[in-house]
Biotite code that builds the C-alpha atoms (Angstrom):
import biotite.structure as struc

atoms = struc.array([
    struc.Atom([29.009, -47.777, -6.015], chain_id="A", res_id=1, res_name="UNK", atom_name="CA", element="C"),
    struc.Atom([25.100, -48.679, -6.259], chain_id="A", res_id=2, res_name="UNK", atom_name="CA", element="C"),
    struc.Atom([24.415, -46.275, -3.626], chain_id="A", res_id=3, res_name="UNK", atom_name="CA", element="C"),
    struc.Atom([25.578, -43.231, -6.017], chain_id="A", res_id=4, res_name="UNK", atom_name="CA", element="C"),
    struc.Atom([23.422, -40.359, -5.961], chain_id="A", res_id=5, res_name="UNK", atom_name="CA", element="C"),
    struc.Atom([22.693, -38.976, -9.760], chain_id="A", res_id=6, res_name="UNK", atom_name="CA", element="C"),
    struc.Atom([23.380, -35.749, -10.837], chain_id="A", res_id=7, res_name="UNK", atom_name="CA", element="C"),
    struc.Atom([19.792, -35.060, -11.344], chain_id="A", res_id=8, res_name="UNK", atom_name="CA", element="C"),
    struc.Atom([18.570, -36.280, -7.832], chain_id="A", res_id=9, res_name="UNK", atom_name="CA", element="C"),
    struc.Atom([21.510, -33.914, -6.724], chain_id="A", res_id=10, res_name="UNK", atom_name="CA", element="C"),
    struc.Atom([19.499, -31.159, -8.976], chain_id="A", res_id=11, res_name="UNK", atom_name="CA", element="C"),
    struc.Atom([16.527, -32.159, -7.578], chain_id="A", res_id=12, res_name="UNK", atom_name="CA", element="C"),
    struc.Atom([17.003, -32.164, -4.260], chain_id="A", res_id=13, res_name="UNK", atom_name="CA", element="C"),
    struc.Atom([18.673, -28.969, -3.796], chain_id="A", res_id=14, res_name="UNK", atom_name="CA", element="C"),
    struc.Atom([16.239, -26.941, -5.907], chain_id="A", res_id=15, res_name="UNK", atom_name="CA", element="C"),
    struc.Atom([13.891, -27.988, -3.744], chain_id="A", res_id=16, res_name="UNK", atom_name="CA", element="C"),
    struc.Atom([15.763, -27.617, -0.515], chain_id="A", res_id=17, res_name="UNK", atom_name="CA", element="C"),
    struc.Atom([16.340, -23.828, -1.783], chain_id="A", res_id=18, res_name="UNK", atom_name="CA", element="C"),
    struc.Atom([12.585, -23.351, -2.718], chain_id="A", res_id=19, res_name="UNK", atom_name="CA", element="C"),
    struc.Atom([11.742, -24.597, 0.831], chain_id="A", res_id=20, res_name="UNK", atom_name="CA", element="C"),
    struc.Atom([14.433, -21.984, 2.892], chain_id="A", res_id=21, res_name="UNK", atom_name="CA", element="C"),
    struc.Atom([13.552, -19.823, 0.872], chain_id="A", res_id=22, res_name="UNK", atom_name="CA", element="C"),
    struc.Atom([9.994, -19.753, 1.179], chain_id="A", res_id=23, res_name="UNK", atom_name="CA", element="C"),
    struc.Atom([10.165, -20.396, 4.853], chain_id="A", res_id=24, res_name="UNK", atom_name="CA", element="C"),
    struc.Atom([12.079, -17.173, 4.752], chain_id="A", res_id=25, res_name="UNK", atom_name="CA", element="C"),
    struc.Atom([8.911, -15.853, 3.376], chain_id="A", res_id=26, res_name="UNK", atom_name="CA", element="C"),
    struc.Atom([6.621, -16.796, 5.496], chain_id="A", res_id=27, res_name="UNK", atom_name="CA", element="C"),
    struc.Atom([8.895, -15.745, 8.513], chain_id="A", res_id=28, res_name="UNK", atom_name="CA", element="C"),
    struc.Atom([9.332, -12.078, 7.125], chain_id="A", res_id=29, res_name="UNK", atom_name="CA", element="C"),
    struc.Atom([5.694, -12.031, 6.718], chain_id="A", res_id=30, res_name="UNK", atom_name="CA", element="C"),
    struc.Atom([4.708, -13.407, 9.963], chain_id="A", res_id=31, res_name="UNK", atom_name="CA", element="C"),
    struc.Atom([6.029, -11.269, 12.059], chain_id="A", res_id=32, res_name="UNK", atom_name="CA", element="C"),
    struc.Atom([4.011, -7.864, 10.477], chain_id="A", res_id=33, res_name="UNK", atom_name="CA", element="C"),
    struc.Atom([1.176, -6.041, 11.691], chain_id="A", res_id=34, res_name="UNK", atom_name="CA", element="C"),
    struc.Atom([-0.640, -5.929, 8.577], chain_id="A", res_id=35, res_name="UNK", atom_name="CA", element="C"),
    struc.Atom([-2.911, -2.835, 9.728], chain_id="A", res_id=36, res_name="UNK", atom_name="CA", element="C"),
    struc.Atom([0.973, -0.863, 11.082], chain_id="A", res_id=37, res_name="UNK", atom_name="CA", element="C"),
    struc.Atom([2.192, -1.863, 7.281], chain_id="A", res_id=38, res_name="UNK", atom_name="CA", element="C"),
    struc.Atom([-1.290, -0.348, 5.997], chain_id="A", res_id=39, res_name="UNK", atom_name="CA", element="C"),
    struc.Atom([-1.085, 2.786, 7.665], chain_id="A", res_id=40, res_name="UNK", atom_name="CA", element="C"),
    struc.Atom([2.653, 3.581, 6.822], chain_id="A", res_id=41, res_name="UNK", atom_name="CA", element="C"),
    struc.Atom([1.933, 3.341, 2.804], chain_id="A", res_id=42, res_name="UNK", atom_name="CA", element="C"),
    struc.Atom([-1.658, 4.714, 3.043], chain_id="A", res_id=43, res_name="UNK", atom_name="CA", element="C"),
    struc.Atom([-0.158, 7.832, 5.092], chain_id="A", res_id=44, res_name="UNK", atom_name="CA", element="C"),
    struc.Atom([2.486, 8.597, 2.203], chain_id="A", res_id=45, res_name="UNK", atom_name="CA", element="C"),
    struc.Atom([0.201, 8.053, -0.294], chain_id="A", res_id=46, res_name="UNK", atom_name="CA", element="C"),
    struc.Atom([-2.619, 10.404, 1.210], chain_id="A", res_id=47, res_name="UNK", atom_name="CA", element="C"),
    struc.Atom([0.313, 13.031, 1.767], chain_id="A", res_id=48, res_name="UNK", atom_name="CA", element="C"),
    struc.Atom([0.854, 12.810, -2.177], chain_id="A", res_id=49, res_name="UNK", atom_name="CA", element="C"),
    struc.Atom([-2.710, 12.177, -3.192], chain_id="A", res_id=50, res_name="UNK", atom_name="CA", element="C"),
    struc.Atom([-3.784, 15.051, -1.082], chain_id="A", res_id=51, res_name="UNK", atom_name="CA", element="C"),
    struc.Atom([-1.043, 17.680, -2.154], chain_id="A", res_id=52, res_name="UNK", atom_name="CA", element="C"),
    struc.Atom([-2.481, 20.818, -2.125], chain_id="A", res_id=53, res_name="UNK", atom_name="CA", element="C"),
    struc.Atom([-5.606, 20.275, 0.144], chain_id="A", res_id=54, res_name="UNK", atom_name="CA", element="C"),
    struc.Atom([-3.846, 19.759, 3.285], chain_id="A", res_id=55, res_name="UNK", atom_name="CA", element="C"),
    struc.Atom([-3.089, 22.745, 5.310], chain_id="A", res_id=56, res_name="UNK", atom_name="CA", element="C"),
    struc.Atom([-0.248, 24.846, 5.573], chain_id="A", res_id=57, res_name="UNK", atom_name="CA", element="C"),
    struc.Atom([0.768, 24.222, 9.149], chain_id="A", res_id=58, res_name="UNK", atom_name="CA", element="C"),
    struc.Atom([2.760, 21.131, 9.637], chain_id="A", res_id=59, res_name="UNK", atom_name="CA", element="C"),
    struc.Atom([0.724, 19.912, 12.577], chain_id="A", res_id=60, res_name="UNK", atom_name="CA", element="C"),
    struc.Atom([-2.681, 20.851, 11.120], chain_id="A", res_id=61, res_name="UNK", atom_name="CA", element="C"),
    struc.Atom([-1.433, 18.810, 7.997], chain_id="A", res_id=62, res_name="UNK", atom_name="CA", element="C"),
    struc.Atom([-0.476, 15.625, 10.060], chain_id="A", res_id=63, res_name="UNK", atom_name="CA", element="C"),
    struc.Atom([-3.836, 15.897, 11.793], chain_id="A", res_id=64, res_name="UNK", atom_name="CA", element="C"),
    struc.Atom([-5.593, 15.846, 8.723], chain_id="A", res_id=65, res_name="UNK", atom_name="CA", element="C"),
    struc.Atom([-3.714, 13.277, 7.051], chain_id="A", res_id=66, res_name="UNK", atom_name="CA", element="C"),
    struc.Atom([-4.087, 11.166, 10.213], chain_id="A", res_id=67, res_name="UNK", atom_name="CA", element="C"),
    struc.Atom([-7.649, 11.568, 9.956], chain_id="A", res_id=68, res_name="UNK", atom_name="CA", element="C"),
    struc.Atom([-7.811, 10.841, 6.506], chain_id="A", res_id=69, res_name="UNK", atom_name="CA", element="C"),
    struc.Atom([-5.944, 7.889, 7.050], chain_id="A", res_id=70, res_name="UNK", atom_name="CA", element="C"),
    struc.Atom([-8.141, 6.572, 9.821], chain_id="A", res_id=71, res_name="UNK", atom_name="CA", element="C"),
    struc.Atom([-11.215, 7.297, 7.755], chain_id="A", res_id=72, res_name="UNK", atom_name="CA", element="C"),
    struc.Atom([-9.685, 5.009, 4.837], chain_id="A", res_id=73, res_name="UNK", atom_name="CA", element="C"),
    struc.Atom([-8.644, 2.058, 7.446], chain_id="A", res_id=74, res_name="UNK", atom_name="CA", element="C"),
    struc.Atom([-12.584, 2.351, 8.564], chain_id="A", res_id=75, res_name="UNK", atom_name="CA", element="C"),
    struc.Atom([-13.855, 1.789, 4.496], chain_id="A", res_id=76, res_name="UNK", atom_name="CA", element="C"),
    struc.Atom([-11.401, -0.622, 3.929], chain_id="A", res_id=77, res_name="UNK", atom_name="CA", element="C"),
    struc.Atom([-12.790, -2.554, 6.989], chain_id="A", res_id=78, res_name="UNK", atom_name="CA", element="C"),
    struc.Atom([-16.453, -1.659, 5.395], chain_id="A", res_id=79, res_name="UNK", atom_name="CA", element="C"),
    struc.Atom([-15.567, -3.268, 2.153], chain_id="A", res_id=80, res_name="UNK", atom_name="CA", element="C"),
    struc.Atom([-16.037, -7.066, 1.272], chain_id="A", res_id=81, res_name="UNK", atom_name="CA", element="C"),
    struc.Atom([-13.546, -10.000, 2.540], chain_id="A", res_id=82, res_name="UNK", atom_name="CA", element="C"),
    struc.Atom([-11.962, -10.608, -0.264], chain_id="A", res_id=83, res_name="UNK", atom_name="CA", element="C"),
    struc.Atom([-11.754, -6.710, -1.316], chain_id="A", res_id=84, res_name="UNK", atom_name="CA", element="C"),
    struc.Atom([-10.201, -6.602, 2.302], chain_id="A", res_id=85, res_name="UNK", atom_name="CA", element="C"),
    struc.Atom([-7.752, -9.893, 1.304], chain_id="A", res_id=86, res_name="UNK", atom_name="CA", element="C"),
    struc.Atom([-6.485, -8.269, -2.237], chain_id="A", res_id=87, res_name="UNK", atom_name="CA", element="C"),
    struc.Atom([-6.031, -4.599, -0.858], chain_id="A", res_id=88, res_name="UNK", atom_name="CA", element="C"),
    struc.Atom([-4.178, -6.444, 2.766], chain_id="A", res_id=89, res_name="UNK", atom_name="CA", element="C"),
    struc.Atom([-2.041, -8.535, -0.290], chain_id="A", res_id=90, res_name="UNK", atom_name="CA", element="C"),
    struc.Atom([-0.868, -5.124, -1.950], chain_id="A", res_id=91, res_name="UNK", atom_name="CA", element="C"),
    struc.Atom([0.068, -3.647, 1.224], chain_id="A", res_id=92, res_name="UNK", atom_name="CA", element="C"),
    struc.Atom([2.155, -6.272, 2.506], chain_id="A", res_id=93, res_name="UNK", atom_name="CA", element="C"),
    struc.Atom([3.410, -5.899, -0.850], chain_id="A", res_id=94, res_name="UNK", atom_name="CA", element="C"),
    struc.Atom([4.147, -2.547, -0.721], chain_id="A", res_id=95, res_name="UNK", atom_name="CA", element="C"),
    struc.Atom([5.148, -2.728, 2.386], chain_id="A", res_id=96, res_name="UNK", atom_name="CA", element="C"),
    struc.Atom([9.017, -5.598, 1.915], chain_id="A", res_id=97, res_name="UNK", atom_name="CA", element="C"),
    struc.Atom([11.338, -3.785, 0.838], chain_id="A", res_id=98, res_name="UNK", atom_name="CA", element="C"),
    struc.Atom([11.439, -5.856, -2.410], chain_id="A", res_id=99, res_name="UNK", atom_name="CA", element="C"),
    struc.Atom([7.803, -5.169, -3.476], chain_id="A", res_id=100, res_name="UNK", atom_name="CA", element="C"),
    struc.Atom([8.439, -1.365, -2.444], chain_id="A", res_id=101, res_name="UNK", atom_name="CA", element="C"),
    struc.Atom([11.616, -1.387, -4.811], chain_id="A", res_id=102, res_name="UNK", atom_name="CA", element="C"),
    struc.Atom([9.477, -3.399, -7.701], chain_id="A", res_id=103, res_name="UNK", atom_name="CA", element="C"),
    struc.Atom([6.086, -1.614, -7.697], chain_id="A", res_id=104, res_name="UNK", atom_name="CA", element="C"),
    struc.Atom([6.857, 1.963, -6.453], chain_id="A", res_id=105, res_name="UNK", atom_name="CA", element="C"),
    struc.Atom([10.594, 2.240, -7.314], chain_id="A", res_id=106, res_name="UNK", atom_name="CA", element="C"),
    struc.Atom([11.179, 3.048, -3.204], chain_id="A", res_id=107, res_name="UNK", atom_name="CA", element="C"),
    struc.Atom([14.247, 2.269, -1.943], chain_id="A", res_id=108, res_name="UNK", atom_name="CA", element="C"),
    struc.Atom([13.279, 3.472, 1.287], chain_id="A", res_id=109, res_name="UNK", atom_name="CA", element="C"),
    struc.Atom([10.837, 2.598, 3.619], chain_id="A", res_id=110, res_name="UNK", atom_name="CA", element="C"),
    struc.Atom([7.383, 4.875, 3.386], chain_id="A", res_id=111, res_name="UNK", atom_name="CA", element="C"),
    struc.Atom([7.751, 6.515, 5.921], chain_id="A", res_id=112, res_name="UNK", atom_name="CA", element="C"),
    struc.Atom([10.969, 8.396, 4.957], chain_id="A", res_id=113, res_name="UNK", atom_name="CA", element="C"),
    struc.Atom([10.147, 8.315, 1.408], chain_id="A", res_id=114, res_name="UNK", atom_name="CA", element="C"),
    struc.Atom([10.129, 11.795, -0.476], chain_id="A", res_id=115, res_name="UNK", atom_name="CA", element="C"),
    struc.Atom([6.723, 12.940, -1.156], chain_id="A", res_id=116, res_name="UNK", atom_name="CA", element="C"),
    struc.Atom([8.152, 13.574, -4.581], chain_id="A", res_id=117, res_name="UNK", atom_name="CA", element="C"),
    struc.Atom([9.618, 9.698, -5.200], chain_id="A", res_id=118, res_name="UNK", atom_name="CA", element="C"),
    struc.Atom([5.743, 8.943, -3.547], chain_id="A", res_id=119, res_name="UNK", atom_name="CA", element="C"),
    struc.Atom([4.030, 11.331, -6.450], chain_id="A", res_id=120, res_name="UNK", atom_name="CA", element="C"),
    struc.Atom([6.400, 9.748, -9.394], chain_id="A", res_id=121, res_name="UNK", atom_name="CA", element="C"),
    struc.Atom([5.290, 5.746, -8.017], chain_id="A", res_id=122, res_name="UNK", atom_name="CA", element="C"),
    struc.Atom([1.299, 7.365, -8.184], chain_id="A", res_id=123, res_name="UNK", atom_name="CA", element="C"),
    struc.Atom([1.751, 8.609, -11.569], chain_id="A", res_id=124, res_name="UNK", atom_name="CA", element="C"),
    struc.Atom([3.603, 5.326, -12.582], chain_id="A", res_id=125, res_name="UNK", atom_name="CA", element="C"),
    struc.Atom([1.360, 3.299, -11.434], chain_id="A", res_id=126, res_name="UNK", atom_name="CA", element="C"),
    struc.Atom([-1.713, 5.367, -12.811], chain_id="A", res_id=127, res_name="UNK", atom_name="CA", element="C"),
    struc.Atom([-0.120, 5.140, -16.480], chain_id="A", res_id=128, res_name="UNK", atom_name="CA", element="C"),
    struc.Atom([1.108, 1.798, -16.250], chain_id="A", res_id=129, res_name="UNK", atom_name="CA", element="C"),
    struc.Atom([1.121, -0.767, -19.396], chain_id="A", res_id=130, res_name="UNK", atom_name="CA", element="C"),
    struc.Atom([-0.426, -3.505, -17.065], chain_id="A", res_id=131, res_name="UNK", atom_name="CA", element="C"),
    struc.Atom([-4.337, -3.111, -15.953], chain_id="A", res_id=132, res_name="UNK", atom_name="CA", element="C"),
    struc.Atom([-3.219, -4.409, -12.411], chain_id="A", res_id=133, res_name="UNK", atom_name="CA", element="C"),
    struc.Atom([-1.315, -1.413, -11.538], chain_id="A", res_id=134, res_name="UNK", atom_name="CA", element="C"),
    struc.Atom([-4.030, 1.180, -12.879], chain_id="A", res_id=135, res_name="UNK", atom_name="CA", element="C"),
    struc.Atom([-6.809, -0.852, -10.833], chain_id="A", res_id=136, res_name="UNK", atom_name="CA", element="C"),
    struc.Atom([-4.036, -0.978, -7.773], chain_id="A", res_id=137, res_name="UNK", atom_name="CA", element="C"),
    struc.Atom([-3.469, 3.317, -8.120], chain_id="A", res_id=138, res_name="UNK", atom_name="CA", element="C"),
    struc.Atom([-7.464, 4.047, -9.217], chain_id="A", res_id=139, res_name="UNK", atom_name="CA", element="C"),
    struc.Atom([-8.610, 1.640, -5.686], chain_id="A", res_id=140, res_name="UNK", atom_name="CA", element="C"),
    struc.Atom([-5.736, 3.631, -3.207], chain_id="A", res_id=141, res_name="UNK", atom_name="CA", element="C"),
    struc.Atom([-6.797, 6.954, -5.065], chain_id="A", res_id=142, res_name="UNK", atom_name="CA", element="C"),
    struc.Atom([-10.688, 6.881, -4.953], chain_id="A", res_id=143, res_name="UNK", atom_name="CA", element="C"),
    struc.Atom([-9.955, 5.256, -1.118], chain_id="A", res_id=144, res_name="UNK", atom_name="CA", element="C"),
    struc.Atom([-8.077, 8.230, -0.194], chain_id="A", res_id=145, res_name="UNK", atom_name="CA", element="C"),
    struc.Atom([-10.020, 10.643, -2.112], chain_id="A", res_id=146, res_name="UNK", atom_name="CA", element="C"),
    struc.Atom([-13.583, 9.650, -0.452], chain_id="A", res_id=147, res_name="UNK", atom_name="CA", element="C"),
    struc.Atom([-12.336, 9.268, 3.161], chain_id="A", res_id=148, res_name="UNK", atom_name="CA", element="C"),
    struc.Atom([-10.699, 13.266, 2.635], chain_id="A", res_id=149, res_name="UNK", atom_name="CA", element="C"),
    struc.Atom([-14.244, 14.450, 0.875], chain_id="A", res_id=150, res_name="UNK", atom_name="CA", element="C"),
    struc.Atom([-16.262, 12.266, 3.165], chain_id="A", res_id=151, res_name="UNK", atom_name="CA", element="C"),
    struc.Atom([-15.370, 14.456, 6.269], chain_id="A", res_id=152, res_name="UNK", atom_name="CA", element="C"),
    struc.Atom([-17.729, 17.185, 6.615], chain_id="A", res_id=153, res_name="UNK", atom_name="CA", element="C"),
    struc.Atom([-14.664, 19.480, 7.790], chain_id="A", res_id=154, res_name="UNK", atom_name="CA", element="C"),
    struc.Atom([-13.573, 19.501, 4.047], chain_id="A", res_id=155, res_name="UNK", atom_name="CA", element="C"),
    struc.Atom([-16.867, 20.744, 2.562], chain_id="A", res_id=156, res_name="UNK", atom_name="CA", element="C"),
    struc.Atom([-16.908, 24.338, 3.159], chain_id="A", res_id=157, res_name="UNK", atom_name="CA", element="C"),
    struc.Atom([-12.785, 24.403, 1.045], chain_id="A", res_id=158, res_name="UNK", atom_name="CA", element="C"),
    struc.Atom([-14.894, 22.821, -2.092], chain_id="A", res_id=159, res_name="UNK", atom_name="CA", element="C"),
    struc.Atom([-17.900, 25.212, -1.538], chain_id="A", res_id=160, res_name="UNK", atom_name="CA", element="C"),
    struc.Atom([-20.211, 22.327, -0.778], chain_id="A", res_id=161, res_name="UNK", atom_name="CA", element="C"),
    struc.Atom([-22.727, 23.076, 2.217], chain_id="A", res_id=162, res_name="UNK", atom_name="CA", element="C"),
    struc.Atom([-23.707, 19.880, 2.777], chain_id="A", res_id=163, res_name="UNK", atom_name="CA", element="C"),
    struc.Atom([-26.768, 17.776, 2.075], chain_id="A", res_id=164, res_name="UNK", atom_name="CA", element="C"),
    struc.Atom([-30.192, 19.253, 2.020], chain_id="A", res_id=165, res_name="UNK", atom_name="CA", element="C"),
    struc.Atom([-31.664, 19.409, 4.894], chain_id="A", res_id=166, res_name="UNK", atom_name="CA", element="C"),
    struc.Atom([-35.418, 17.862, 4.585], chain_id="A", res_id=167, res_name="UNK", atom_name="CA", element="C"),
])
């Protein structure tokens, strides 16, 4: 009986076993993502609840805009420093498993087929939230979102802004 395993190697041995399947689970989930499809997804609900009430009435004219708008935020994102880039790629691949989604915004579904309504509710959560992390998470998407809309010259004339002088 000297070769009798001990309780706690037992333990041991299959807490770690279960920390290492699970985090190659991780890592495989992960892996297999297009971090910049998982971007646009959240940033295009997000815009459509941000942008409530600026986007046109048509349906197509709206998804034109909010494509746009989208586009304009993936190009600052990709304008802002590497490890801006690395924390705002961390929150949407975050935001983007299902568990993260269900944790942070309260989603059950994916983005894409999430109300704008559950989207508006997550956005006002996260802008009144007890932890400073979640108010610098919504005030970064937000002001993102915000300047890539009021950046494009096509929204100027709606806020009765002509433009910059002309020298």
């Amino acid at each position: 009986m000297a070769n009798m395993i001990s309780r706690r190697t037992l333990l041991k041995t299959g807490l770690a076993g279960g920390l290492l399947l699970g985090g190659a689970g991780l890592v495989a989930l992960i892996a297999g993502r297009d971090p910049r499809a998982e971007r646009h997804d959240v940033l295009t609900a997000l815009a459509g609840a941000v942008l409530e009430g600026a986007l046109p009435d048509d349906p197509a004219a709206a998804r034109a805009a909010l494509a746009r708008c989208v586009s304009a935020t993936g190009t600052a994102i990709d304008g802002l420093s590497p490890a801006a880039q690395d924390e705002l790629a961390e929150l949407f691949m975050l935001l983007s498993l299902a568990p993260g989604r269900r944790l942070l915004a309260g989603l059950a579904h994916p983005w894409a087929q999430a109300a704008p309504s559950e989207v508006r509710a997550a956005l006002d959560g996260w802008r009144a939230h007890r932890l400073a992390l979640m108010q610098a998470a919504y005030q970064a998407l937000h002001d993102l979102l915000l300047g890539a809309w009021y950046g494009d010259d096509t929204h100027w004339m709606a806020m009765g802004y002509g433009g910059p002088v002309r020298l």
